[in-house]
N, C-alpha and C positions, 0 to 999 in steps of 0.2 A: 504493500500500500504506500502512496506518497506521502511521503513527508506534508503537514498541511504548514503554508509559510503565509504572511503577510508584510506589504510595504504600506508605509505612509507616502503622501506626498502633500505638500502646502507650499499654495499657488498664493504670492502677495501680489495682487494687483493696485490698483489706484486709487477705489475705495475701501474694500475690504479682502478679506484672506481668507481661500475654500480650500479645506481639509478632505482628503478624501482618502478611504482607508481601504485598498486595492488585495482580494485574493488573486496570490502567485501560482497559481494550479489552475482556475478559472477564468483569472481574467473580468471576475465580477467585481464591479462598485459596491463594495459591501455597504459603506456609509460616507455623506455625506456631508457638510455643515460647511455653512458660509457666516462669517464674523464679520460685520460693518467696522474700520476704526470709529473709533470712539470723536476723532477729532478729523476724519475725513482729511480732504483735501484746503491745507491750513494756505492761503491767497489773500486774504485781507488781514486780520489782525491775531498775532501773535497771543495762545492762550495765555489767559492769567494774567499776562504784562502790560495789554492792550498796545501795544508796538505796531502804528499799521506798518503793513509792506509795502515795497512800490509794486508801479508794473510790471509786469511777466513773472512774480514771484510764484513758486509754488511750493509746499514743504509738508511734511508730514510729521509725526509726533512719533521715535522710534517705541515707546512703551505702547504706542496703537501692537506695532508688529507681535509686541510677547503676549500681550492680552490676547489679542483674535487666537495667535496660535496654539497658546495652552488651552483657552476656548474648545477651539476646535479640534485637537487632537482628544480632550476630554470628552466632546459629544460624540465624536463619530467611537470612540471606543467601550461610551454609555450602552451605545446601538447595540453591539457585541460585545461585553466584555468575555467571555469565553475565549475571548481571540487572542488578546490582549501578550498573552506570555507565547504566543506564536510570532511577534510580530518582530523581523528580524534589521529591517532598516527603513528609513527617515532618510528623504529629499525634500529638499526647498527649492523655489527657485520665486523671481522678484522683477517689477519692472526696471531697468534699466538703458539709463544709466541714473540711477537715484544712490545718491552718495551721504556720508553724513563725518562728521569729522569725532575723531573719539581722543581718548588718553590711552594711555599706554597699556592699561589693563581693559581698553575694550568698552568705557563708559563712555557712554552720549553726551560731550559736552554741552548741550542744551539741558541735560539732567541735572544739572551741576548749578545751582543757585547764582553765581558767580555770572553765570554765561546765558541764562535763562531769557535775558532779555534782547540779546545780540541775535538778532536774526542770521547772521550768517553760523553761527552754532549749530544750525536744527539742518535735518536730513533735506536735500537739493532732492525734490521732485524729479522725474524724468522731465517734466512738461516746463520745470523751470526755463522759461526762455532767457534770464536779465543777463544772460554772459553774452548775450548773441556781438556784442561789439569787440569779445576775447577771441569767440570764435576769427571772427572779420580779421581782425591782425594775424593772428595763426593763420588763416590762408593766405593772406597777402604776403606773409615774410616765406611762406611755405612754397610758393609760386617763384616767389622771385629767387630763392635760392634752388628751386630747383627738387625740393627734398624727394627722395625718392618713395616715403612713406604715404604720400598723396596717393599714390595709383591703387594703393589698397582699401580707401576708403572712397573712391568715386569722385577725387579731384579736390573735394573739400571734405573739413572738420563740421561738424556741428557742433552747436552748444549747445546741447543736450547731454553731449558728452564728459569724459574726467578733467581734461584739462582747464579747459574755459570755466568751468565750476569750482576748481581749483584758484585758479589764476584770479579770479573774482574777487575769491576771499583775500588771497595776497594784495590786491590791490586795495580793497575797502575795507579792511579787519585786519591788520596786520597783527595784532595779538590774537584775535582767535586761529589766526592763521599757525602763529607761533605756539597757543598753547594745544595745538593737536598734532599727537602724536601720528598719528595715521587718518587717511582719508578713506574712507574705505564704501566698497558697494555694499548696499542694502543686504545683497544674498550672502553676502559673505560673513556678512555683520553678523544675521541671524547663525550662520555655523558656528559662529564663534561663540555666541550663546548656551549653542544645544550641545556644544564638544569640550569649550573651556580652550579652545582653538585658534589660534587665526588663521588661520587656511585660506587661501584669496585663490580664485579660478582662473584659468588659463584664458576660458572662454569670456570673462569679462572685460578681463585686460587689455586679450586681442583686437574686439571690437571699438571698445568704448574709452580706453588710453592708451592705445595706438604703440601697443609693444606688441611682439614680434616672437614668437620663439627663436627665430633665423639671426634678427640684430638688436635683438631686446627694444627699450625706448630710443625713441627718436634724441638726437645729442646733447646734449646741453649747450653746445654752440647757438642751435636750433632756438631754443627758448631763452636764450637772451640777448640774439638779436632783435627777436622780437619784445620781450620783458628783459632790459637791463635791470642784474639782479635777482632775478630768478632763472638760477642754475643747478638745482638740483632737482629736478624732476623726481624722481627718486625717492626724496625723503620721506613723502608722505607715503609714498604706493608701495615701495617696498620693491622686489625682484625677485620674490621666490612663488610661481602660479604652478597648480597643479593641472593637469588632465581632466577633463568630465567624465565619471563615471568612479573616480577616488575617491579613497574613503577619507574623508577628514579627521576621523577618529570614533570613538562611541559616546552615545548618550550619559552627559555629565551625570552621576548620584543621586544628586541631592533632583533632579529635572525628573530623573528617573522613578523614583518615590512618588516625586509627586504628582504624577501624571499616569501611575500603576504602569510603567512599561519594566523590561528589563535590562541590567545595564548591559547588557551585547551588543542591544540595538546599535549599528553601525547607522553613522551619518554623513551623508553622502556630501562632496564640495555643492557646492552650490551653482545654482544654472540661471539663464535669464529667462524670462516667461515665455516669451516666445519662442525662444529655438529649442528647451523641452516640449515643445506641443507636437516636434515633428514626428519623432517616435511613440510619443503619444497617442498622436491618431493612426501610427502604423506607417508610415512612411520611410522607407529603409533605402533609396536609391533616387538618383537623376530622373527628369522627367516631370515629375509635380513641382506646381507649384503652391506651398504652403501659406496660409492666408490666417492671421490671430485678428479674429475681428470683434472688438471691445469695445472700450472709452476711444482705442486709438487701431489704427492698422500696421503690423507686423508682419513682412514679408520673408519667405526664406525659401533656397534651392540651391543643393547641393547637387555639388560635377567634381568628379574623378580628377579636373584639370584643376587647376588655378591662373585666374588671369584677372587683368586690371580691366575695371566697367566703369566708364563714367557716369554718374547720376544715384550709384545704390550707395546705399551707408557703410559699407566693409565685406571683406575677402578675409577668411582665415582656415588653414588647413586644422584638419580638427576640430573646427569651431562649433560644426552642430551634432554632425556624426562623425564619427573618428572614422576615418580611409577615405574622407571626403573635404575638399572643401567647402565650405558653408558660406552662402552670399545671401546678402542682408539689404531689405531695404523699407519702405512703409510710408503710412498718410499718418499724421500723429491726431487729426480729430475727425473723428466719425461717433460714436455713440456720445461724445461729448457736444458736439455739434448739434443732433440732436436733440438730446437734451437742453440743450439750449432752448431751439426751437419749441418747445414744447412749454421749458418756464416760461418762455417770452408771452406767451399765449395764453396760457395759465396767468400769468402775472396780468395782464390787458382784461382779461375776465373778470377776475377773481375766484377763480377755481382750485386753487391749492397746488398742488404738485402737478407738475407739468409729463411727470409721465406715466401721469392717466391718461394724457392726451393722447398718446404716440398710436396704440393700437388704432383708434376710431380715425387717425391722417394715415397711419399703413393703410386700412380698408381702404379708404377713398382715394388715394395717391393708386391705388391698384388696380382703380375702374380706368384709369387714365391712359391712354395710348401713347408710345412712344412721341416727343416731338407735340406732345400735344398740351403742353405747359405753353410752350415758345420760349422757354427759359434755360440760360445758363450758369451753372454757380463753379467759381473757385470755393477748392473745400480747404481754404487757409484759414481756418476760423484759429487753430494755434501754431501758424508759420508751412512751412511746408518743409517734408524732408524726403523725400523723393519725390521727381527726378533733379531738384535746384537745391536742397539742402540749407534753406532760406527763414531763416525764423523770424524775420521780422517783416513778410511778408503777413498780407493779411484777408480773411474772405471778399469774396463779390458774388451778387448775383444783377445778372442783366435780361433785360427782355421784358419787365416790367410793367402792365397795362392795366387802366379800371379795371380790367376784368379779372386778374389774377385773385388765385384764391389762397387760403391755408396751406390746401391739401396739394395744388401748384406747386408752392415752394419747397414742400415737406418733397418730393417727388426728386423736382429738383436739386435738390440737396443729398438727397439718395443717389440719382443720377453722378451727380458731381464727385462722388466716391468712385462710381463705377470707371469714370471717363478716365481719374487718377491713377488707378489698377493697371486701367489697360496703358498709359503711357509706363509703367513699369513693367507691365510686361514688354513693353516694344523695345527700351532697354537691353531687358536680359536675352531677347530674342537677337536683337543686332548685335550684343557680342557674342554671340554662337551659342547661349545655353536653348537648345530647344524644346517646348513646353507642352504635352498633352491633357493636362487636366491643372483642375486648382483643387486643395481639399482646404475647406473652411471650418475654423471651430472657433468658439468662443462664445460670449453669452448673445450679440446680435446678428453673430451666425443663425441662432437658435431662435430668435425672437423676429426675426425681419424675411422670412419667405421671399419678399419683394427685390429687397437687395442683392436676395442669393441669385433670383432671375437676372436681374438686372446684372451680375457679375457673368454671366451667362453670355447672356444677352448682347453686350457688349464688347466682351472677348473673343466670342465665338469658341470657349471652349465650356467643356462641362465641368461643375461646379458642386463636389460630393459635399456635405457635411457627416463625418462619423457619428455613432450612436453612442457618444458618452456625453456627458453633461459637463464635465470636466476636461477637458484634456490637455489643459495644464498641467493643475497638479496630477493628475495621468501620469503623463509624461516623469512629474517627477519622482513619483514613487518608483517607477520602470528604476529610474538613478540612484536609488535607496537598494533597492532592489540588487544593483549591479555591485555596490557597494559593501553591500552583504556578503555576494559571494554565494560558491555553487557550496560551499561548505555549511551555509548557515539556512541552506534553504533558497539559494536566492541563485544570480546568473553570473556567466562568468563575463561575460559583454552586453553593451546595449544593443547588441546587434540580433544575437540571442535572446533578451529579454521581449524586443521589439517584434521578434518574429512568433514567441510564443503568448504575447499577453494583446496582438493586434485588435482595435476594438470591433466591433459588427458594424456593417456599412449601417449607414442611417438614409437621408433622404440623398437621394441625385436629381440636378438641375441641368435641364439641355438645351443648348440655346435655341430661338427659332427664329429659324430664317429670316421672317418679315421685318421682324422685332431688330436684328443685329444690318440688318441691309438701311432700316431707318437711322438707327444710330449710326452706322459709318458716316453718314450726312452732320449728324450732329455733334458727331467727335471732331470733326474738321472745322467744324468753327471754334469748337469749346480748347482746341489746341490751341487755333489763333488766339484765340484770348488768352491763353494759359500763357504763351511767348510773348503777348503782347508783354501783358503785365511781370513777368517771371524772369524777362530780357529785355527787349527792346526796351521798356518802360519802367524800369524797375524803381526807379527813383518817387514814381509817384506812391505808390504803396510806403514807399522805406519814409519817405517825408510828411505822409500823415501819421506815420509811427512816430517819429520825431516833434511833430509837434504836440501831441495826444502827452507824450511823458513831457513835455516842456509846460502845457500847459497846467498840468499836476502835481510836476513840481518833483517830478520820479526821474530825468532824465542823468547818468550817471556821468562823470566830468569826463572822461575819457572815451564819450562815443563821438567818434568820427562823423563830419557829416559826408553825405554823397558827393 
């Protein structure tokens, strides 16, 4: 008879963190639990302090991360506790690039009385846009010297990323800059938590602060031609990244107790949210393309080759699946965007939450024929990161008439996602990766019928969503899982775990004809305008961004003008 084994996995996304507590024999979602933080997504005023932030700030509260998680490993283990001393390894993985700066034993300078007040103490959101002016110099001095690390991330840095989040704080905090020991990513943070660890991943470093297994970080030359002064890249990040699929070590004691697990449980390095979703949903090889469709969009397609793509966010061998290289790209607002839409509506009302609204504009947005809005929207509602890598661009919709309605815009705005898709896929397709399907998961995969056509529709290819509810944390139990080991119950690779725990197909979306022959028409304008404003134009969008923080009173002394 089989050994019966269990992984955990915990998925921290944007608002809140879903625990999910996966049989290693079956392949069943034994249980479930989703945790709201407590403090959500922190953009206006600083708990407790009342500190408002400026523009583009976004930040989280790291004690949100321990709550949801002990939360949630406690409920899904409530569901079964039978299971409990079966349960052989623990994966996390976390949006990224969400950073947060600590002391030397691993404590949250924001937790620290001291530091409580200083905004730049507290965990840097992914969606954090306010470095976008560190980014700007980082490519300018990156262009002009020539650096060779460009072709790995698509020509340009985001500020989404380590450095410019970094280089921020050097610039406007020079003590909080100074009293942290390390800078460290979200996912990492949490291993360090759960192991008594620091273990920092190979896969975050690669993507997100542009080290290299082959020539580690970019030089120190590098960063202070561009920041005189800041020469030690290094300090905060450290140079020692594991593999995905290592075991960071086991489940701390005193964690252990308290949460009824045992201490063997192995804890796996930590992954970023999207690129565990790939094996997650069962995707072992070249040819798909991978689609995390949430608050934001996260793109991913691994090829046997590695080569330089202009337009996507990073190339790194090993980066999603090991014997592959793993290419990165994404729209950063789509369910947030919505959401929007929907307060906006709500708030004009007086109807309460706004996404009450969204089901009753999907119906109606769905009676609508292609082209039959006459409207087009940029989906820059928080900058753009593929194919311009542009964060201080910002939404438009055009086409506009008495007659437009709600359900118009809601349509278009849907549309506006699809149209950005398929300029990434046009991308990956012109540097030779060729694509037969897309497989979609996440929570507005699962909620939006429409947009899965629409991504259909649009692309002209077909459009699976897996039948797991999760497949994030999926995914990163599969890592827990690997991390365990064939000894403990668990796998000796993710390649192996991925082939044994694939989930059950769920729905498939096929494009049609009439529907993808309309939109060709309206992709060709919705382009032009994309290049209008994205290139040719760019200065208009970047100069109501400059005046908008000028007139606020958020603008930072060292942003550049056009």
């Amino acid at each position: 008879m089989v050994q019966a084994a269990y992984a955990i996995g915990v998925d921290f996304g944007t608002a809140s963190a879903r625990t999910l507590l996966l049989d290693l024999r079956s392949g069943e979602e034994v249980a479930l639990c989703e945790v709201a933080y407590q403090h959500g997504v922190i953009d206006d005023l600083l708990p407790e302090t009342g500190v408002r932030l400026p523009t583009d700030w976004a930040l989280h509260d790291p004690d949100d991360y321990i709550a949801a998680m002990v939360k949630g490993i406690s409920e899904v283990l409530e569901a079964r506790p039978e299971v409990a001393a079966q349960v052989v390894g623990i994966g996390v993985d976390a949006t990224s690039c969400t950073v947060l700066p600590v002391t030397e034993d691993g404590v949250p300078l924001c937790d620290q009385p001291a530091w409580r007040h200083r905004p730049h103490a507290w965990p840097k959101l992914w969606k954090h846009h306010a470095a976008q002016h560190v980014a700007n110099r980082l490519n300018e001095v990156a262009t002009e010297r020539k650096e060779p690390f460009l072709g790995r991330y698509g020509g340009r840095i985001s500020s989404e990323w380590y450095f410019p989040k970094l280089i921020e704080i050097w610039l406007e905090d020079r003590e909080v800059y100074d009293a942290a020991a390390r800078f460290i990513e979200a996912t990492d943070w949490v291993v360090w938590q759960l192991c008594g660890q620091e273990r920092r991943s190979s896969c975050a470093a690669a993507y997100k602060a542009l080290w290299s297994p082959d020539v580690g970080l970019p030089t120190a030359d590098f960063f202070g031609a561009a920041y005189p002064g800041f020469t030690d890249p290094q300090a905060k990040l450290g140079g020692t990244f594991l593999p995905l699929g290592s075991k960071a070590g086991h489940l701390r004691p005193d964690l252990a107790r308290k949460l009824g697990l045992p201490e063997s449980v192995a804890v796996a390095v930590g992954n970023v949210d999207s690129f565990v979703s790939v094996p997650g949903a069962g995707v072992d090889g070249p040819g798909t393309f991978v689609m995390v469709v949430g608050t934001s969009i996260c793109d991913m397609v691994v090829h046997r080759d590695g080569m330089p793509l202009t337009g996507i966010t990073g190339v790194a061998r090993d980066g999603i699946l090991p014997g592959f290289y793993g290419y990165e790209a994404g729209q950063p607002a789509v369910g947030d965007m919505f959401g929007w839409f929907g307060d906006l509506l709500a708030s004009a009302a007086g109807a309460g939450s706004g996404s009450r609204l969204l089901p009753g504009l999907e119906e109606a947005a769905a009676n609508l024929a292609p082209a039959q809005t006459g409207l087009v929207a940029l989906d820059w509602w928080n900058g753009n990161r593929s194919v311009l890598a542009d964060a201080d661009l910002s939404g438009m919709l055009a086409g506009l008439t008495l007659e437009t309605r709600p359900e118009h815009i809601y349509r278009a705005l849907l549309e506006s996602v699809a149209f950005g898709n398929k300029a990434v896929l046009e991308r990956f397709s012109a540097g030779g990766l060729q694509l037969s399907e897309i497989v979609a998961c996440g929570g507005v995969a699962e909620r939006s019928p429409l947009l899965m056509q629409l991504f259909a529709d649009v692309s002209g290819l077909p459009v699976r969503v897996p039948a797991s509810s999760q497949v994030p944390a999926r995914g990163s139990a599969l890592f827990g899982a690997v991390a365990a080991g064939t000894g403990a119950g668990g796998f000796a690779n993710i390649a192996e775990a991925t082939a044994a725990l694939r989930p059950r197909a769920g729905r498939t979306y096929t494009p049609l004809a009439q529907a993808t022959s309309v939109y060709d028409d309206v992709y060709r304008i919705w382009k032009d305008v994309h290049d209008t404003f994205g290139h040719r134009h760019v200065a208009w969008l970047h100069g109501l961004k400059r005046l908008k923080r000028l007139a606020t009173g958020t603008a930072p002394d060292h942003v550049p003008s056009d």
